[in-house]
Biotite code that builds the C-alpha atoms (Angstrom):
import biotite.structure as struc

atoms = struc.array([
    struc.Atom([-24.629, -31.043, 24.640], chain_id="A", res_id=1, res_name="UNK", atom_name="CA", element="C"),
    struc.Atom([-20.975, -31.441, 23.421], chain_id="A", res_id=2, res_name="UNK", atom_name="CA", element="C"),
    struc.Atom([-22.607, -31.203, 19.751], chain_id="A", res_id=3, res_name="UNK", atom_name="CA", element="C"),
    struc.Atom([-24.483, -28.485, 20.469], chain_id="A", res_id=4, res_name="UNK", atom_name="CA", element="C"),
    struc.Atom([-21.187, -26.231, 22.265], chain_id="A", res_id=5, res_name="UNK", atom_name="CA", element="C"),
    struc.Atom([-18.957, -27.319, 19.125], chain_id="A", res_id=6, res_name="UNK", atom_name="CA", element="C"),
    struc.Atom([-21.654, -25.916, 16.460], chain_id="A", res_id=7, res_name="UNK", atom_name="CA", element="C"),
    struc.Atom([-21.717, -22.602, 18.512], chain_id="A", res_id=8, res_name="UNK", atom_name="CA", element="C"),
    struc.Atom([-18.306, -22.715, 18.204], chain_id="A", res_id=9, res_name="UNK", atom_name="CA", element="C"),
    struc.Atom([-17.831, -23.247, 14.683], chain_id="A", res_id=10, res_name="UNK", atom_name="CA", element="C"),
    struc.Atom([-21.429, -21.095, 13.694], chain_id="A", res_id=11, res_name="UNK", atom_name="CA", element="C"),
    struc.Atom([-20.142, -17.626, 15.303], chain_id="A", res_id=12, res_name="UNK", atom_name="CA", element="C"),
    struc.Atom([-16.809, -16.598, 13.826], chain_id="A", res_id=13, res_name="UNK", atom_name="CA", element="C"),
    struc.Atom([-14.200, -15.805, 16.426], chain_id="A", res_id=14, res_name="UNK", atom_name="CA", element="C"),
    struc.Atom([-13.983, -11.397, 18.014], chain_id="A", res_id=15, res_name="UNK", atom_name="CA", element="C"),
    struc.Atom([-10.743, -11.142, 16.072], chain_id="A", res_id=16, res_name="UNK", atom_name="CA", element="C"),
    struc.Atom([-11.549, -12.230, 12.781], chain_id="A", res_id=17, res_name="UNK", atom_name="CA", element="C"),
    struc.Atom([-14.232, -9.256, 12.369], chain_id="A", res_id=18, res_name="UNK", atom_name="CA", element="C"),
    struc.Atom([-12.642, -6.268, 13.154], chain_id="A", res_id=19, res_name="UNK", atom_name="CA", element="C"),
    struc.Atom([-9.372, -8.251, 10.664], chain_id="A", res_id=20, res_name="UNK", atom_name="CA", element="C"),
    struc.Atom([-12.232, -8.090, 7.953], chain_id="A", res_id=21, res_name="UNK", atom_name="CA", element="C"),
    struc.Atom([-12.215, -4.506, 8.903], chain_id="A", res_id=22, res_name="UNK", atom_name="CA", element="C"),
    struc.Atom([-9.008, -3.148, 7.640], chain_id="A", res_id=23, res_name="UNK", atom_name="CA", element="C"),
    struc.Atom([-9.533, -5.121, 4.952], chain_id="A", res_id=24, res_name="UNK", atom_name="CA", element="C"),
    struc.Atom([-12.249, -3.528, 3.395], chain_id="A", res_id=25, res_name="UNK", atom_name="CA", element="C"),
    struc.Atom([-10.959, 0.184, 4.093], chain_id="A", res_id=26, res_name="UNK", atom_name="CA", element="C"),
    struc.Atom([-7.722, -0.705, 2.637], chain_id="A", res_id=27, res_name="UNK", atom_name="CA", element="C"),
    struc.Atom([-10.252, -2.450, -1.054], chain_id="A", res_id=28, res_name="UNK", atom_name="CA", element="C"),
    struc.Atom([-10.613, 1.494, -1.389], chain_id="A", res_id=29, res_name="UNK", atom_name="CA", element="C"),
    struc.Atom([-8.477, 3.265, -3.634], chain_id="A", res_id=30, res_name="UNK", atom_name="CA", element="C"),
    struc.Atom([-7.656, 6.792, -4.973], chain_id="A", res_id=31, res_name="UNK", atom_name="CA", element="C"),
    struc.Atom([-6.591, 8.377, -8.016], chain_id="A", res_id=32, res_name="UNK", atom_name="CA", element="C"),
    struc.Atom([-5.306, 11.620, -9.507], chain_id="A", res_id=33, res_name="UNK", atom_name="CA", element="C"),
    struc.Atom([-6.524, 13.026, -12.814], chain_id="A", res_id=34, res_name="UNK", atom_name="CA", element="C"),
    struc.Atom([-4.932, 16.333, -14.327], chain_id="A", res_id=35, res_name="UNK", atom_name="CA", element="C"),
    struc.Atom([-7.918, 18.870, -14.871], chain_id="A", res_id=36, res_name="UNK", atom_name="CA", element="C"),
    struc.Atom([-7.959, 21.745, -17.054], chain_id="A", res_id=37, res_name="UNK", atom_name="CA", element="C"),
    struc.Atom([-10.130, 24.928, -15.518], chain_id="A", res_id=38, res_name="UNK", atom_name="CA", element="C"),
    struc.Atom([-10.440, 28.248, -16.510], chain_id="A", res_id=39, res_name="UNK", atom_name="CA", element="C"),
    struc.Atom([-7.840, 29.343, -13.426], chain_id="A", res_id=40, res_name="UNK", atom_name="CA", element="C"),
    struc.Atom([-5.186, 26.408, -14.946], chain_id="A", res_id=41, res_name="UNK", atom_name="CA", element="C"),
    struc.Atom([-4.690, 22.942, -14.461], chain_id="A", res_id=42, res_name="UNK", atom_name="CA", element="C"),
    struc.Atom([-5.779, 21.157, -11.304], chain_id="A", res_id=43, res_name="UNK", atom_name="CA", element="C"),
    struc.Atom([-6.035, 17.857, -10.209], chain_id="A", res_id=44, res_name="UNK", atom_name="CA", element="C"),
    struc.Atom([-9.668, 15.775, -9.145], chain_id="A", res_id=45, res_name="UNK", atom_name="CA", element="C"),
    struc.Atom([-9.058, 12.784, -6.953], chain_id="A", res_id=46, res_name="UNK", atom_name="CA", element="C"),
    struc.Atom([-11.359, 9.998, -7.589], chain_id="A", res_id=47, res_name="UNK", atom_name="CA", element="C"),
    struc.Atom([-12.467, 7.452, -5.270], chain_id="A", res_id=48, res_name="UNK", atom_name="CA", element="C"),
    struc.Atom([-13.173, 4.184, -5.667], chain_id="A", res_id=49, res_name="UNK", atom_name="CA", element="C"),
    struc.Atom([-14.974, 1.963, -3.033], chain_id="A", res_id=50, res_name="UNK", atom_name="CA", element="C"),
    struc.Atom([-15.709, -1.627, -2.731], chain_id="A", res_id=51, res_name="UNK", atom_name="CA", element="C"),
    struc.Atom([-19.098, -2.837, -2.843], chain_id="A", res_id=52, res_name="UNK", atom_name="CA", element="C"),
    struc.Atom([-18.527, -5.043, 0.375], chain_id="A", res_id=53, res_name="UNK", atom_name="CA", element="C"),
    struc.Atom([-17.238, -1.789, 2.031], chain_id="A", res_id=54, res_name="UNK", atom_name="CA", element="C"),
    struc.Atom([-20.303, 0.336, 0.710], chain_id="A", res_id=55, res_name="UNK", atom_name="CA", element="C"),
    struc.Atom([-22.360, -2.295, 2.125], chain_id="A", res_id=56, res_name="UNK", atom_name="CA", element="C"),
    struc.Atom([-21.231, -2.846, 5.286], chain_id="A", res_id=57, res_name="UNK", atom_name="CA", element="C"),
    struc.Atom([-20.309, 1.209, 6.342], chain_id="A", res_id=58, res_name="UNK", atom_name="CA", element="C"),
    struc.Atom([-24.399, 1.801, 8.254], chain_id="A", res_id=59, res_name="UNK", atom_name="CA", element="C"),
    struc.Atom([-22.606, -1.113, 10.673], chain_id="A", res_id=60, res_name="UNK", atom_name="CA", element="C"),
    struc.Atom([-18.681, -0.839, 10.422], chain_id="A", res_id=61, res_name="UNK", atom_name="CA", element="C"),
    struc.Atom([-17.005, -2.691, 13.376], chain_id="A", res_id=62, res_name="UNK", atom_name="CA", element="C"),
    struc.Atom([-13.143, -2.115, 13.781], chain_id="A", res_id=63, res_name="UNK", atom_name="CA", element="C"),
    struc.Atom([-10.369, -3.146, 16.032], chain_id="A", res_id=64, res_name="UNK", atom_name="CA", element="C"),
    struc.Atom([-7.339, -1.176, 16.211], chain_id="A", res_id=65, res_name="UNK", atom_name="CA", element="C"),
    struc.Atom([-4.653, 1.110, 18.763], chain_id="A", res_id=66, res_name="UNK", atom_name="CA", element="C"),
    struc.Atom([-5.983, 4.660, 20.151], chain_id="A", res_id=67, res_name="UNK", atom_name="CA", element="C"),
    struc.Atom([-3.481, 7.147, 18.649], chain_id="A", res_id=68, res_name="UNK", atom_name="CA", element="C"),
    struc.Atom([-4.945, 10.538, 20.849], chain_id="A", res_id=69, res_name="UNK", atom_name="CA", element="C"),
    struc.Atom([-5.034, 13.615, 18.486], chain_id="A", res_id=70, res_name="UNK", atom_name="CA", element="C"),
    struc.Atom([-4.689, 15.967, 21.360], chain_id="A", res_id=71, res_name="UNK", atom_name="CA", element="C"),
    struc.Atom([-4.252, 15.298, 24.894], chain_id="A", res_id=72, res_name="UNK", atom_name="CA", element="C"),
    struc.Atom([-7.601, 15.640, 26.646], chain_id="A", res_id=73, res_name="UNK", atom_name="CA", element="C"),
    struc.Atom([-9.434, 13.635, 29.765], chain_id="A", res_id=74, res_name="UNK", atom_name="CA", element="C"),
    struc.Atom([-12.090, 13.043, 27.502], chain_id="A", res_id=75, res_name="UNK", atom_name="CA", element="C"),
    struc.Atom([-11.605, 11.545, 24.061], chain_id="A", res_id=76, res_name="UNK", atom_name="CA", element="C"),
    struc.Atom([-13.864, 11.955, 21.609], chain_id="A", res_id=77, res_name="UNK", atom_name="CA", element="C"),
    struc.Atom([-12.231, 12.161, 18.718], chain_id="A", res_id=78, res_name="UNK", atom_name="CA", element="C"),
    struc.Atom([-8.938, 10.206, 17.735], chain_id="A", res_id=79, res_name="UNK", atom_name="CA", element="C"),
    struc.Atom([-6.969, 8.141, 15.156], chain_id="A", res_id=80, res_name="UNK", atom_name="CA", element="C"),
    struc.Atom([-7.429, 3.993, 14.929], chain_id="A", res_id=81, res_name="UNK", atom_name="CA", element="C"),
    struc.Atom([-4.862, 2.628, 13.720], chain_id="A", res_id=82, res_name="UNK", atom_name="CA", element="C"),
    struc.Atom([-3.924, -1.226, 12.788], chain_id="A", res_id=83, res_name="UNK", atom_name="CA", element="C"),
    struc.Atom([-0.724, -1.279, 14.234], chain_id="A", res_id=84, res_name="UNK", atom_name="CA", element="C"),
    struc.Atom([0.762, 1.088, 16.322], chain_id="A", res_id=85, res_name="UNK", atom_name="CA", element="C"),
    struc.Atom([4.151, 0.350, 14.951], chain_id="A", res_id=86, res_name="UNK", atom_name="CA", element="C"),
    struc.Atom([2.915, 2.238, 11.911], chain_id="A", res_id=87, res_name="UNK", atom_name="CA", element="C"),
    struc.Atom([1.243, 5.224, 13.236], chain_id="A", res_id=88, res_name="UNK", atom_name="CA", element="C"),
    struc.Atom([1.333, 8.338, 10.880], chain_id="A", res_id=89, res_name="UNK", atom_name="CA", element="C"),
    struc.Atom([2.234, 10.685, 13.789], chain_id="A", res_id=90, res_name="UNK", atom_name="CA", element="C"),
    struc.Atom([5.437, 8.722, 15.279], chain_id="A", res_id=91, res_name="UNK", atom_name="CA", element="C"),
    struc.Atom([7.956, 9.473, 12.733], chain_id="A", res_id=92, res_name="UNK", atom_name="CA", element="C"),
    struc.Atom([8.174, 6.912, 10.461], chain_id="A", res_id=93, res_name="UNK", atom_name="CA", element="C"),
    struc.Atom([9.009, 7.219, 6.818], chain_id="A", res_id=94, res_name="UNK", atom_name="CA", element="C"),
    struc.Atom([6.057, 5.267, 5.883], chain_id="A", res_id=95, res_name="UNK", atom_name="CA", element="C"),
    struc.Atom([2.545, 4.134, 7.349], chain_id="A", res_id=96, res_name="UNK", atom_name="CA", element="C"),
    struc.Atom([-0.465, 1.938, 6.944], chain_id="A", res_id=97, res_name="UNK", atom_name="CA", element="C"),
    struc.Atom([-4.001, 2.563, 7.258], chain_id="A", res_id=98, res_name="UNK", atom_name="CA", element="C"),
    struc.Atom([-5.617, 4.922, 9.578], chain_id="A", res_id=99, res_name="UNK", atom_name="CA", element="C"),
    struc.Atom([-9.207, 5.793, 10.346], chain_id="A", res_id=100, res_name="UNK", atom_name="CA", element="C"),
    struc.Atom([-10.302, 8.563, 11.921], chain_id="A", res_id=101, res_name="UNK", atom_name="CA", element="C"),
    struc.Atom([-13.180, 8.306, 14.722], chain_id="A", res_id=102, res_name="UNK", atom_name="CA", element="C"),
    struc.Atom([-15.492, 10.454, 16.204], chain_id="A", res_id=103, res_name="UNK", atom_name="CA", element="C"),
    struc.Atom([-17.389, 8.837, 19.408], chain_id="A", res_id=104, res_name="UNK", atom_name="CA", element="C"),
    struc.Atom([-20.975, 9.076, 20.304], chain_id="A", res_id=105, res_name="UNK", atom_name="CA", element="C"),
    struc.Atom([-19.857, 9.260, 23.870], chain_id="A", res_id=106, res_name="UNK", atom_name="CA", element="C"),
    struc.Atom([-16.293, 10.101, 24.622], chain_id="A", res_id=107, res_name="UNK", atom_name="CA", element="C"),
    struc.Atom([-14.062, 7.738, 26.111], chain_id="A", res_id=108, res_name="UNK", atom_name="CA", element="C"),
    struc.Atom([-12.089, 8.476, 29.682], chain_id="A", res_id=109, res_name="UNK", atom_name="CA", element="C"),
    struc.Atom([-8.275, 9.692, 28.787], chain_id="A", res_id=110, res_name="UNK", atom_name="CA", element="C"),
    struc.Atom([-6.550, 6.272, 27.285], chain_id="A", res_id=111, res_name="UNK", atom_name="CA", element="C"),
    struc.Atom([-2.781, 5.668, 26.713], chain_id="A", res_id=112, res_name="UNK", atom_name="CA", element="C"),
    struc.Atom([-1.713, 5.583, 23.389], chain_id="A", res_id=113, res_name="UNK", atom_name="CA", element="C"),
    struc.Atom([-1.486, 2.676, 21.730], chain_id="A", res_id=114, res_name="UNK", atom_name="CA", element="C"),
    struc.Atom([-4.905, 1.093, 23.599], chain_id="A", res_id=115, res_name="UNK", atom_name="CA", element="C"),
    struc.Atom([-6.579, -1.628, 21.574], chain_id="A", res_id=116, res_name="UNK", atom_name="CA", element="C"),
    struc.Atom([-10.081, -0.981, 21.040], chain_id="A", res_id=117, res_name="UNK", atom_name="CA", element="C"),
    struc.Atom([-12.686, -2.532, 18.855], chain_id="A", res_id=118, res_name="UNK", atom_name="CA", element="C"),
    struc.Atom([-15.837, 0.014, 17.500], chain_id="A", res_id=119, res_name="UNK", atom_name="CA", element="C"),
    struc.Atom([-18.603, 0.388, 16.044], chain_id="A", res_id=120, res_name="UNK", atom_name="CA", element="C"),
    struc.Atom([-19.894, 3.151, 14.076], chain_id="A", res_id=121, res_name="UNK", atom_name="CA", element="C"),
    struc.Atom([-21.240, 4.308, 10.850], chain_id="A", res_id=122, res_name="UNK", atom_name="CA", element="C"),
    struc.Atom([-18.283, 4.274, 8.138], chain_id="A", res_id=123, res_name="UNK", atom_name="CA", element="C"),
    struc.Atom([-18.972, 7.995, 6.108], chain_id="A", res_id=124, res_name="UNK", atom_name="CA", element="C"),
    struc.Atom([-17.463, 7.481, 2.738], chain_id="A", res_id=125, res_name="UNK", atom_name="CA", element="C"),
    struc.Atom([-15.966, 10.859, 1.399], chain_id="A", res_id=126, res_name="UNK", atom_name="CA", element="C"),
    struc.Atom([-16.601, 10.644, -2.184], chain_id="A", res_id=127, res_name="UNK", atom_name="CA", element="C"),
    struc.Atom([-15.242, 14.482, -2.352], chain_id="A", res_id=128, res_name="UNK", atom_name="CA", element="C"),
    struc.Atom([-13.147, 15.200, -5.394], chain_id="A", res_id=129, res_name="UNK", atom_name="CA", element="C"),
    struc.Atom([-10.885, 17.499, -3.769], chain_id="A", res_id=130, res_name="UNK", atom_name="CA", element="C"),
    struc.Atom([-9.506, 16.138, -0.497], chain_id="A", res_id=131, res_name="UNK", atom_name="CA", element="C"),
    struc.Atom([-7.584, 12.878, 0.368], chain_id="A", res_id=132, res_name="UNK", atom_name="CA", element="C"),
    struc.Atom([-9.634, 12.031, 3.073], chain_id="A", res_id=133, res_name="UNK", atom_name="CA", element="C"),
    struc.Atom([-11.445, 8.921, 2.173], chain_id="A", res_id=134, res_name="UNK", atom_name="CA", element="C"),
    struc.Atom([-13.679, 7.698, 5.190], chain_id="A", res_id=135, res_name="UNK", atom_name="CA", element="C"),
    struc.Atom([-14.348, 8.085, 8.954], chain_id="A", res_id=136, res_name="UNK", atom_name="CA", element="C"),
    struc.Atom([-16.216, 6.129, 11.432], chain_id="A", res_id=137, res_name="UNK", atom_name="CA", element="C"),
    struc.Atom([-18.888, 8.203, 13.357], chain_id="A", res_id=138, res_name="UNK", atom_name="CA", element="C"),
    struc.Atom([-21.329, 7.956, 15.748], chain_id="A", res_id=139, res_name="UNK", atom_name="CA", element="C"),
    struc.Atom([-18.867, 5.234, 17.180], chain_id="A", res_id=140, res_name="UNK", atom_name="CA", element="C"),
    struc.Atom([-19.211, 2.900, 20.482], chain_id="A", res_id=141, res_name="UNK", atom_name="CA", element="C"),
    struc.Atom([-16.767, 0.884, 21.743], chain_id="A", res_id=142, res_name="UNK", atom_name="CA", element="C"),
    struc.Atom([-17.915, -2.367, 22.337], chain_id="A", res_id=143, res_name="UNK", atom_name="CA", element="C"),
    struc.Atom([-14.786, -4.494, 23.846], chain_id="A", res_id=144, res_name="UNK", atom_name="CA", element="C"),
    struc.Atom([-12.974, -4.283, 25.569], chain_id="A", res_id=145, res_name="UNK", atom_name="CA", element="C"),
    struc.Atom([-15.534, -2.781, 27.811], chain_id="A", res_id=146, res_name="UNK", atom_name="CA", element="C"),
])
């Protein structure tokens, strides 16, 4: 029995470690600028570059991260996840890190900022040439802590 608990143990990797793998992968994708001439002048095209690894796992993207609330509302259903809430890009700081943006399948009650969550969603890739944006995680559920 004690052989059986410690392969368990070692077989399924630990909550933490996933949603780690997480910010991992959306931070693998990168973004450039190239100077376009068009018949109105120059512009710029932003391409995107994603990871295979990220491609592949965005149908099934789990996440943990802090709740940073884009408006106040009882219901959220729509909000930033961020890392660490030390480096949110709404609090001020000169710099940030990654942030994903979220839109629920069900909305969750009214949270404080700064509420760890771990999700699970479908990661949409925004391969569009003309905005920063590069993904967001829809259709999400939270699935701990419940």
């Amino acid at each position: 029995m004690k052989h059986l608990v410690l392969a368990l143990l070692v077989a399924a990797p630990p909550l933490a470690a996933q949603p780690a793998q997480g910010w991992a992968l959306l931070t693998g994708a990168s973004i450039s600028e190239t100077l376009v001439d068009t018949a109105d002048g120059p512009t710029y095209r932003l391409d995107k570059t994603f990871p295979p690894d990220l491609v592949a796992a965005a149908d099934s993207f789990e996440i943990q991260g802090h709740l940073v609330p884009m408006e106040a509302r009882a219901q959220l259903d729509r909000f930033t996840l961020v890392p660490d809430p030390a480096n949110c890009p709404f609090c001020g700081n000169s710099g940030y890190g990654p942030s994903l943006q979220v839109h629920m399948k069900r909305a969750l009650p009214d949270l404080p900022e700064g509420t760890l969550l771990v999700l699970k969603g479908r990661l949409e890739l925004n391969r569009g040439p003309d905005t920063f944006e590069m993904y967001r995680l829809v259709d999400a559920q939270r699935i701990a802590p419940e």
